[in-house]
C-alpha positions in Angstrom: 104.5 126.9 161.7 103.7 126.5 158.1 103.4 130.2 157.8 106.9 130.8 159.3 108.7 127.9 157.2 106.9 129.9 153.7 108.1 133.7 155.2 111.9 131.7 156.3 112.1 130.5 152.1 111.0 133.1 150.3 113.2 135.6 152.9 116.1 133.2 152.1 115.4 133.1 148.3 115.1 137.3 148.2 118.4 137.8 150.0 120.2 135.5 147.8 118.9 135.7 144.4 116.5 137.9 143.5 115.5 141.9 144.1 112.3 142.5 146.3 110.6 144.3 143.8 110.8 141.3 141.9 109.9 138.5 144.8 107.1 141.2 146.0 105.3 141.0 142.6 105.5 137.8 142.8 104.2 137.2 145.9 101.5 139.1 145.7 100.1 137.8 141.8 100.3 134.2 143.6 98.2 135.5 146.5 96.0 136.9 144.0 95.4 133.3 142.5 94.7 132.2 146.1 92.6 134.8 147.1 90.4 134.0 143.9 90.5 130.4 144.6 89.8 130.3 147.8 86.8 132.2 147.7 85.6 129.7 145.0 86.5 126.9 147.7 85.8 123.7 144.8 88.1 125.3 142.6 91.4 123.6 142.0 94.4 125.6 142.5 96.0 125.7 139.3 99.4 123.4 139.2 102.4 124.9 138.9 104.1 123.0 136.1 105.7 124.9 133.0 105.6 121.5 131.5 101.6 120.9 132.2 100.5 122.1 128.8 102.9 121.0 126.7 102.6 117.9 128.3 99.1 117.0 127.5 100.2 118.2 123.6 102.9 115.1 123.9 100.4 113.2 125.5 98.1 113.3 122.2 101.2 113.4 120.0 102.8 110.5 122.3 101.5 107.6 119.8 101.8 109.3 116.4 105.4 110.7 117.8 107.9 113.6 116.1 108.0 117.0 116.9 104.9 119.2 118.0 103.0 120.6 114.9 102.8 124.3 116.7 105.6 126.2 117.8 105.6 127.2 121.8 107.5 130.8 122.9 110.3 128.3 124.4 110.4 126.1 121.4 112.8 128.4 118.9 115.4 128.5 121.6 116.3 124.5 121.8 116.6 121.6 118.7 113.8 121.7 116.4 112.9 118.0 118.8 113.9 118.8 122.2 111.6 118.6 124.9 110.8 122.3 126.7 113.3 123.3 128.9 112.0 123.8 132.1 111.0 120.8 134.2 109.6 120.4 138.1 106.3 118.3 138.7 102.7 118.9 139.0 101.5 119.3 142.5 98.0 117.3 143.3 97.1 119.5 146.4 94.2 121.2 146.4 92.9 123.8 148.7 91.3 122.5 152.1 92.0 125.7 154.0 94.0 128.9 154.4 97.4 126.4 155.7 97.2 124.3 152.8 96.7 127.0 151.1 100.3 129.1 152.3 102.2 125.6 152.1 101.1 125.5 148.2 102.0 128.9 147.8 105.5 128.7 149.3 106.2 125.7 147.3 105.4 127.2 144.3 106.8 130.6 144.8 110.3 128.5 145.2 110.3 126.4 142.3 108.9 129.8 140.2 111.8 131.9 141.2 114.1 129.1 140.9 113.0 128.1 137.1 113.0 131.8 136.3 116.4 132.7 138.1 118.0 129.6 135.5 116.0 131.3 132.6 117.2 135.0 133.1 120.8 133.6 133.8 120.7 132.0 130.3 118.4 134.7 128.6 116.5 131.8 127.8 113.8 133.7 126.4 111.9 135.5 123.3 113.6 139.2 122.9 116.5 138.9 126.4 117.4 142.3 127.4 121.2 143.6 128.3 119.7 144.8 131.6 120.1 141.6 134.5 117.1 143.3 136.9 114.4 143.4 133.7 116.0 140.4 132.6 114.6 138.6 136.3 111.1 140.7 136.0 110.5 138.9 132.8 111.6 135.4 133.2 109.0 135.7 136.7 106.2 136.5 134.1 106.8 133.6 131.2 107.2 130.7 134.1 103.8 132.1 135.1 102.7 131.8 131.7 104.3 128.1 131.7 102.5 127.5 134.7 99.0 128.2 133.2 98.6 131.4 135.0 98.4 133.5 132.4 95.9 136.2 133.9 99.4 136.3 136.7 101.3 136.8 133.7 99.5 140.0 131.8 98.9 141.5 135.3 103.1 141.3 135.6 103.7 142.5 131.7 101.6 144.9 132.3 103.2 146.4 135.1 106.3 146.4 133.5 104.8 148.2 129.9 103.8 151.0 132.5 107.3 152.1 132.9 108.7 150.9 128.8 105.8 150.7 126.9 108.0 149.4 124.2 109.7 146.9 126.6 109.7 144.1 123.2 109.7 141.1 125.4 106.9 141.9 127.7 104.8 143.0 124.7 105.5 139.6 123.1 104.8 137.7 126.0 101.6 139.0 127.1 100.4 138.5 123.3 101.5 135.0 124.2 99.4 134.9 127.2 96.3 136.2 125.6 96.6 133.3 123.1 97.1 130.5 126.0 94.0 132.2 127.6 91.8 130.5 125.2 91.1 131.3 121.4 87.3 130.9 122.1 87.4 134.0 123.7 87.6 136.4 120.9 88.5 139.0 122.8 91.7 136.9 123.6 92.5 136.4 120.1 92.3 140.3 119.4 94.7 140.8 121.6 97.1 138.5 121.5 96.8 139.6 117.8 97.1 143.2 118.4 100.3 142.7 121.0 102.0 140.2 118.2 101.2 142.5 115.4 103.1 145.5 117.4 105.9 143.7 117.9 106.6 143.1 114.4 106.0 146.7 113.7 109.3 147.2 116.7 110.8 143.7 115.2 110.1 143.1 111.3 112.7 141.1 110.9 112.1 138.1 113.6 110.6 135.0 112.4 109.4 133.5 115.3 107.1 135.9 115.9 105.5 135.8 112.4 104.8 132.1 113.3 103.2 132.7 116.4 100.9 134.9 115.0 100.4 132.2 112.2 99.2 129.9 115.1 96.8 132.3 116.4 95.5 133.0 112.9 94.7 129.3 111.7 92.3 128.5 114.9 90.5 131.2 113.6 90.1 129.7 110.6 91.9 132.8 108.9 94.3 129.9 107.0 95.5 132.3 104.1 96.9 135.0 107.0 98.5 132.3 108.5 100.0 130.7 105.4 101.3 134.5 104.1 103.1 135.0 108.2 104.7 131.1 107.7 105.8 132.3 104.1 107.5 135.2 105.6 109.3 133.8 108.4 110.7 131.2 106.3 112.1 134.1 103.8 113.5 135.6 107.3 114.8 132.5 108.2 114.0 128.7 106.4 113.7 126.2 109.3 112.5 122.5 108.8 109.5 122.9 111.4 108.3 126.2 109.5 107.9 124.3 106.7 106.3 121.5 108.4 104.2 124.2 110.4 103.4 125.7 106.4 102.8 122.0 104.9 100.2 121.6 107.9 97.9 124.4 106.7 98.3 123.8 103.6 97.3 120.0 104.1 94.2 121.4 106.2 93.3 123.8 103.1 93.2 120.3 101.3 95.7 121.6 98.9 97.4 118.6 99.4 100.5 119.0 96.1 101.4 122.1 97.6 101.4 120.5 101.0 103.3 117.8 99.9 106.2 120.2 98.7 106.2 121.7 101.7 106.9 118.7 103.6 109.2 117.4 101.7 111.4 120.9 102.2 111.6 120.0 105.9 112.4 116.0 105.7 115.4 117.5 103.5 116.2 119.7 106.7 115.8 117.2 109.0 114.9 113.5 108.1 114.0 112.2 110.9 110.7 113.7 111.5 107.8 110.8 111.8 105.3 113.5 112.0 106.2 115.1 108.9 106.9 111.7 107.0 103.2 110.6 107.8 101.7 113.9 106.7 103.6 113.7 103.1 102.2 110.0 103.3 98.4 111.3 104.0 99.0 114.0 101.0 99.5 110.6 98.4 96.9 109.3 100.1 94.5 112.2 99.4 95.5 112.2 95.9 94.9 108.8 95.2 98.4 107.6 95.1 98.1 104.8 97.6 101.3 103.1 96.7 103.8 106.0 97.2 101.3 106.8 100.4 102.3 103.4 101.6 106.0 103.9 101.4 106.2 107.0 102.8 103.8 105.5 106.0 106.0 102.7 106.1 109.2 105.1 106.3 107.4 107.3 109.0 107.8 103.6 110.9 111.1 103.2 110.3 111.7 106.3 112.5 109.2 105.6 114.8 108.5 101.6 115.3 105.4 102.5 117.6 104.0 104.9 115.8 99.8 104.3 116.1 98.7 106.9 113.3 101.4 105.6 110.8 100.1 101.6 111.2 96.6 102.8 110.8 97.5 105.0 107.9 98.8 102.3 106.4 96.1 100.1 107.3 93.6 102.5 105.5 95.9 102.7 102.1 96.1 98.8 101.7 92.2 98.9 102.6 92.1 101.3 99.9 94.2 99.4 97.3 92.2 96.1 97.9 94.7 94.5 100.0 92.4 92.9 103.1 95.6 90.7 104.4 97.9 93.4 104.7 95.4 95.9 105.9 94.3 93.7 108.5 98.0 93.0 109.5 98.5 96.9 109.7 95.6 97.9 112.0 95.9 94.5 114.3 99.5 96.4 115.0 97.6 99.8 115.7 95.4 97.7 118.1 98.5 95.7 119.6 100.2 99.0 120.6 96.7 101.0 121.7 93.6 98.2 121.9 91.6 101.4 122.4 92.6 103.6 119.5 89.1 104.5 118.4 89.9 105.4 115.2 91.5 101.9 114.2 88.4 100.4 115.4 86.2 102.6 113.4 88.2 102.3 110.3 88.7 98.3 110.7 85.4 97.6 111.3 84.1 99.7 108.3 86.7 97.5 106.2 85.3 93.9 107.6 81.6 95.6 106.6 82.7 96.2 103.1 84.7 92.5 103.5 81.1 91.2 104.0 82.7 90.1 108.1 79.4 91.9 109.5 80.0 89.8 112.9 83.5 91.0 112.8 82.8 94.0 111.8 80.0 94.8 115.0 82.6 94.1 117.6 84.7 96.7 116.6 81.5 99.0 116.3 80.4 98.0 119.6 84.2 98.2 121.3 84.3 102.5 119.3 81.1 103.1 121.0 82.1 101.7 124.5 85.4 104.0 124.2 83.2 106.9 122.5 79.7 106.5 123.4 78.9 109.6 120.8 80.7 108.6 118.1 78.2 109.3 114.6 80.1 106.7 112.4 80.3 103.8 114.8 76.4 104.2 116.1 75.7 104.5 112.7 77.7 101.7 110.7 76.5 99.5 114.2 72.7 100.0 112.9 73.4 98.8 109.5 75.5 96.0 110.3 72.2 94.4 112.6 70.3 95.6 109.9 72.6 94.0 107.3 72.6 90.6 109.4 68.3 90.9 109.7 68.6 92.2 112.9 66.2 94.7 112.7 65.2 96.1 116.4 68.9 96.0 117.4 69.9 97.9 113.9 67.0 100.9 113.9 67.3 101.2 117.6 71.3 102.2 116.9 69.8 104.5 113.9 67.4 106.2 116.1 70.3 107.4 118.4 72.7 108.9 115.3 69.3 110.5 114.2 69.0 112.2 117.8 72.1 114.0 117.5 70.8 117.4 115.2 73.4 119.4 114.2 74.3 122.9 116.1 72.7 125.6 114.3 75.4 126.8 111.4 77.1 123.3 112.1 77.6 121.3 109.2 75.5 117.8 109.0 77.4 114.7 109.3 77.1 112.1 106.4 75.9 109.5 108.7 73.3 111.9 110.3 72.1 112.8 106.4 71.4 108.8 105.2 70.2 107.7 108.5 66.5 108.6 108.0 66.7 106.8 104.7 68.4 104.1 105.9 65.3 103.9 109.0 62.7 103.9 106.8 64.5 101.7 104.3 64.6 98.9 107.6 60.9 99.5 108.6 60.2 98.7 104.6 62.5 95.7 104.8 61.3 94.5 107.8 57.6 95.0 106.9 57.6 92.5 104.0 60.2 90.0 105.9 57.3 87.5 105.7 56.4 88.1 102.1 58.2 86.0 99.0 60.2 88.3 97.5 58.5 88.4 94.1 55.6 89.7 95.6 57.1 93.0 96.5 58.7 95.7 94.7 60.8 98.5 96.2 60.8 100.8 93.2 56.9 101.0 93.2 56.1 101.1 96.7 58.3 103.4 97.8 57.4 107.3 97.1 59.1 109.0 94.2 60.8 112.0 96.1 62.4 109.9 98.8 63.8 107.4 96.5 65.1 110.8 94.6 66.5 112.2 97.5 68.1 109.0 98.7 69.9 108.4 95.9 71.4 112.2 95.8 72.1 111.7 99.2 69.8 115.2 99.7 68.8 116.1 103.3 65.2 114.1 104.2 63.5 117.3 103.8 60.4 115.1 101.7 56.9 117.1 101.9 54.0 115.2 102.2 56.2 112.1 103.3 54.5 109.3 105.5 56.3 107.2 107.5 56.8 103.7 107.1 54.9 101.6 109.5 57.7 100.9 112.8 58.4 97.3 113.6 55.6 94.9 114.5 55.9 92.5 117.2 54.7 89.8 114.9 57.1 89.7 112.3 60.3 88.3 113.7 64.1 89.0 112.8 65.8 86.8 110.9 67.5 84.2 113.0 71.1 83.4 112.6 71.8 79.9 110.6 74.6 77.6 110.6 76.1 76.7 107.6 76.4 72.8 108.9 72.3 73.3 109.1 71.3 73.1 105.7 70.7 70.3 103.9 74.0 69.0 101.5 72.2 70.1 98.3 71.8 73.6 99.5 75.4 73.5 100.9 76.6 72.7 97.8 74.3 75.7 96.2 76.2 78.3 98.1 79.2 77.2 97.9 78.7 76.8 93.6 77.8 80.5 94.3 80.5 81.5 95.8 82.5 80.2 93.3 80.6 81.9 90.5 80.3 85.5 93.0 83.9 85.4 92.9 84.6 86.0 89.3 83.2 89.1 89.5 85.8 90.7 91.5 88.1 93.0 89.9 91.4 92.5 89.8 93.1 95.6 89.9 93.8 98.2 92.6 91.5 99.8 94.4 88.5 96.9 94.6 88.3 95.5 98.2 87.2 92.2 97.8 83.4 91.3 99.3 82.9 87.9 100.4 79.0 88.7 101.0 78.7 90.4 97.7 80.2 87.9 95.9 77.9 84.9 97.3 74.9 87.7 96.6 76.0 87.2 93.1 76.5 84.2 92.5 72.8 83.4 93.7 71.7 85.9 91.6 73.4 84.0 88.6 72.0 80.5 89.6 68.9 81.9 89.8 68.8 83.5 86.7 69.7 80.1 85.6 66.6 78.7 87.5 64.5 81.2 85.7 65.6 80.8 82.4 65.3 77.1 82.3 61.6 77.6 83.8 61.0 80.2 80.8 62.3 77.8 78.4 59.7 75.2 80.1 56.8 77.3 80.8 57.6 81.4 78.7 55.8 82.9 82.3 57.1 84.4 85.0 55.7 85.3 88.2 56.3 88.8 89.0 54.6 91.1 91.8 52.0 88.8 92.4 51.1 88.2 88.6 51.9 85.7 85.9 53.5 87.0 82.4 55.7 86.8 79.9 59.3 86.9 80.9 60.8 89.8 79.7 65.0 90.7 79.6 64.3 93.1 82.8 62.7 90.2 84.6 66.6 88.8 84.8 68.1 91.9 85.9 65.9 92.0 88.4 66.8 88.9 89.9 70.4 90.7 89.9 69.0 93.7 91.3 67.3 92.4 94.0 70.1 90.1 95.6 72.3 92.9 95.2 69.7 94.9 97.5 69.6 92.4 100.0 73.7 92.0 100.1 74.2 95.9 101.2 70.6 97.7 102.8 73.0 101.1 102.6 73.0 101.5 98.9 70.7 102.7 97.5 70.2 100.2 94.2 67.0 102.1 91.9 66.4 102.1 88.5 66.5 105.1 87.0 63.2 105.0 84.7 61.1 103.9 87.7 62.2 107.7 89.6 60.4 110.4 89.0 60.0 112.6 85.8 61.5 115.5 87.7 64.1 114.0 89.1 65.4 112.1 85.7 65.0 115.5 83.8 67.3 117.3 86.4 69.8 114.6 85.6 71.9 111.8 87.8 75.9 112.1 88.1 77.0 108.5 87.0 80.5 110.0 85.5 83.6 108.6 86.5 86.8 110.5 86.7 90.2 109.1 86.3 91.8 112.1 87.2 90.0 115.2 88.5 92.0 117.9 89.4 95.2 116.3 92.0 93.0 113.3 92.7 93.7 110.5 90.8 91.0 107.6 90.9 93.1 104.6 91.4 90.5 101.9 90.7 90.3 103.2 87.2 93.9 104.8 86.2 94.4 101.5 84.0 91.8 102.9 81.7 94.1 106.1 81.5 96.4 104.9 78.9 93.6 104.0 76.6 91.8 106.9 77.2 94.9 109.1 76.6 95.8 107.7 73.4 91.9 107.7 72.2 91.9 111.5 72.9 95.1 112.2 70.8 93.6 110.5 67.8 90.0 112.5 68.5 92.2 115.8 68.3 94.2 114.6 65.1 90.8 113.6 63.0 89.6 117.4 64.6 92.9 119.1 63.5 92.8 117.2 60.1 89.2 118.7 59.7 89.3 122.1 60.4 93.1 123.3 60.3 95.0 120.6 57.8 98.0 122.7 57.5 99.0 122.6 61.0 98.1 119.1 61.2 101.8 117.8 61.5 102.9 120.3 63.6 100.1 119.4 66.2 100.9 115.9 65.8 104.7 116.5 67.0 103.1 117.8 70.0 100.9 114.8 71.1 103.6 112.8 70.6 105.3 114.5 73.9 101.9 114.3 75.5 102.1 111.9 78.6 99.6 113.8 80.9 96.7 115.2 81.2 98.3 119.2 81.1 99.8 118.2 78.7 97.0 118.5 76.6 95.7 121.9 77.7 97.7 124.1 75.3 97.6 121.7 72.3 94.1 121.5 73.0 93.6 125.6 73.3 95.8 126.2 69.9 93.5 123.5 68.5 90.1 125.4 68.9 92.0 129.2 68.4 93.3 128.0 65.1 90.1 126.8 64.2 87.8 129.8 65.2 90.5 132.5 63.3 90.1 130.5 60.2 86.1 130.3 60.7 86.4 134.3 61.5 
């Protein structure tokens, strides 16, 4: 019965619509897919939907919103925002049995020929013929590519290259098919390349297919290709989702000025694009202007009120700025909209860490690793908050797992997988001496010379020679968990005088997050450098590593040092003339840069000014020295110098002038 309803519809579609050249062909690639499937038997018959790929694209674009970042071969024919044009629902049967099997089959074979009969009606496809009968052959073979049946597809562009090899649309689409194949295929990519590369030899001046080639290119990782094809459609023909397409690689090439342009060229197409608005917010961000990130994220909102990616963007730029309130605000909305959004988990719970909330802070770790058991930053920064709280088993039983995940060969270490085997042995030292007073230990003498250097250049724990430190013994316990309301009132009020003192440290300008757990660190630090000075003034002796001296100016920083150890276990806080010889002769990087190429350090741009001004009046006593005579025409120049390029020619005639007049 089934048989005869499938053989009544397709009979009834053929004599109305279509040519049975056409309907045969089709008939026979879907048996095909059957045939291959059913021998298989597990295998799921895949769903005819043209919409099933590009809806799992909105699916990961549904919470950051706009228009897909890639083009699809449907996509240049509606708005640069419409949704594809084709639309009939997934099927969820699966194959039992040869009459499941035909009822499938005639149900997709009718909504096939009926999506492909609207398509060739409208020419709703890349490079329409005049001809109505190829017109049909070709609309059959792009709803099979719509439908995920892409080997269906070649097999039917294929046939029709047999009789007009230069048939532009069925070249074009089987490149496309080659490409929706899988790029991890290689042989795949070659050919979608070769078919998209001979179409623009037939069609140079089409720019749609210069961008399709682009997104075949940049999964390759062959970016500068990719950027020259975007570059050249948009000279065929500017559109504001090339230039969001172009921004996009440029933004993954980190070239984050140029990317910036780039957006910015397609918001002046077509404003409202949250995508794009967020992207030209994450290229301030990258540069280190956090303000102007923050109104462009805020914009991107504006357009889009549930944006995900745009609150914890923001959330990430006030974290950056040393805003905790609004940063806090900003990713609680992330959460309210998606209370599993991984990434605003991760990123708030790395901000409560460096707030000093570590119990805060572990709940979002543990909640990111529930979501994403493998997830390197979470496992990691979930070991050093126990760690951090004197939670030692918990806190190197969280390292051990990041240290079990070994990079692929030619893949890349992570950072958390690189400081993780310091950070181990760093807990096992910590927790060996948990019992010991803390004057009767020091960590720049017992632990060895090359791991302390490679810790603190963040090297790869490639240490010959090294011996472990001894794991965790069952006598020494953690450190148990106090109640503030437990201590005595004198030692209440001790903490809290030391909070008040911590806090003055903090710095008041942009870009300092402020630590709670730092600052009381420092403010004990201070009261006991009170303690000790008032016992030197008392006693002139000390008590340091087990011995009795004189107390020495180092003997206070030490205090300092050693607080500020205890306040952050992830640090690595050394001083440099206890390292070894080698290692201080090869030299440390303790330079800080204000500006360093588009990255502008925010915490310190108030110095800029300062600095700026101090460099000017370096050049003039220079000038004044070795080329007087041109001295007030180089000083005109400084006075129009306001940045840091500025400075780059003056500074160039500056040391020509003088070498010609050494010569």
């Amino acid at each position: 019965m089934r048989a005869e309803k499938m053989a009544s519809a397709t009979g009834t579609c053929c004599r109305c619509c279509w040519g049975a050249p056409a309907l045969g062909q089709l008939v026979l690639l879907l048996l095909l897919g059957a045939v291959r499937a059913a021998l298989a038997l597990t295998e799921q018959y895949p769903a005819l939907s043209l919409l099933k790929q590009e809806l799992h694209r909105q699916q990961r674009q549904g919470q950051a919103g706009g228009c897909p970042q890639a083009p699809d071969w449907g996509e240049q024919y509606s708005a640069e925002c419409d949704s594809p044009l084709l639309h009939f629902h997934e099927s969820d049967c699966e194959l039992r049995g040869s009459s499941s099997c035909e009822s499938l089959l005639s149900l997709n074979t009718e909504k096939i020929l009926s999506q492909a009969k609207s398509l060739a009606e409208q020419k709703r496809f890349p490079f329409a013929t005049d001809n109505d009968n190829t017109n049909e052959d070709l609309a059959i073979a792009y709803v099979l590519i719509g439908s995920g049946l892409y080997d269906e597809a070649i097999r039917h562009f294929s046939t029709m290259l047999q009789e007009d090899p230069e048939l532009v649309s069925a070249i074009y689409g089987r490149g496309i098919a080659y490409g929706k194949k899988g790029l991890h295929d290689i042989n795949n990519a070659e050919l979608a390349l070769y078919e998209l590369s001979r179409v623009i030899s037939l069609e140079p001046d089409r720019p749609e297919v210069f961008e399709q080639r682009a997104e075949i290119l940049s999964p390759l990782g062959r970016i500068s290709e990719a950027l020259a094809d975007l570059t050249k459609a948009i000279q065929l023909q500017p559109s504001a989702r090339l230039y969001r397409h172009r921004g996009t690689l440029y933004f993954i090439s980190e070239d984050y000025a140029t990317a910036h342009e780039d957006f910015q060229r397609s918001l002046e197409l077509n404003k409202n694009q949250p995508i794009a608005m967020l992207y030209k917010g994450l290229t301030f961000f990258h540069r280190g202007l956090l303000k102007e990130a923050i109104e462009s994220f805020k914009e991107a909102l504006k357009q889009k009120a549930d944006f995900i990616d745009a609150y914890k963007s923001l959330g990430q730029a006030y974290r950056e700025l040393g805003n905790f309130d609004a940063a806090t605000e900003s990713f609680q909305k992330a959460l309210l909209l998606n209370q599993n959004h991984v990434q605003t988990l991760q990123l708030r719970g790395m901000m409560l860490y460096h707030h000093g909330s570590l119990d805060e802070a572990l709940k979002n770790f543990k909640r990111c690793l529930q979501l994403e058991p493998y997830n390197e930053v979470c496992q990691y920064m979930k070991g050093l908050s126990h760690v951090a709280m004197g939670q030692f088993y918990e806190g190197i039983k969280a390292q051990t797992k990041v240290m079990l995940n070994d990079p692929l060969p030619g893949q890349k270490a992570s950072p958390e997988y690189l400081k993780v085997k310091y950070l181990r042995e760093y807990s096992r030292y910590l927790h060996a001496h948990l019992d010991t007073p803390l004057t009767e230990y020091n960590v720049d003498t017992d632990l060895p010379g090359n791991f302390k250097d490679h810790w603190a250049k963040n090297l790869p724990f490639l240490i010959e020679d090294y011996e472990e430190q001894p794991g965790l013994q069952p006598h020494i316990k953690d450190v148990l968990f106090q109640n503030f309301e437990s201590y005595k009132p004198e030692v209440q009020e001790l903490v809290c005088v030391a909070d008040r003192l911590g806090s003055l440290m903090q710095y008041e300008t942009p870009g300092f997050l402020p630590n709670k757990r730092i600052h009381r660190a420092m403010g004990l630090a201070a009261l006991e450098v009170m303690q000790a000075v008032q016992r030197t003034w008392a006693n002139s002796k000390v008590r340091m590593n087990g011995k009795t001296r004189l107390m020495q100016w180092r003997d206070m920083f030490d205090i300092a040092v050693k607080w500020r150890r205890i306040a952050d276990p992830d640090q690595p806080v050394l001083w440099l003339d206890q390292m070894p010889a080698r290692s201080l002769s090869r030299g440390f990087n303790n330079h800080i840069n204000l500006i360093r190429g588009q990255v502008i350090n925010v915490r310190y741009l108030e110095y800029f000014e300062k600095i700026l001004h101090f460099i000017k009046d370096r050049i003039l006593v220079y000038h004044g020295a070795n080329n007087p005579k041109g001295l007030l025409e180089v000083r005109e120049a400084l006075e129009n110098v306001h940045k840091v390029e500025d400075l780059l020619p003056i500074m160039k005639v500056s040391f020509a002038t003088t070498f010609s007049s050494c010569g």
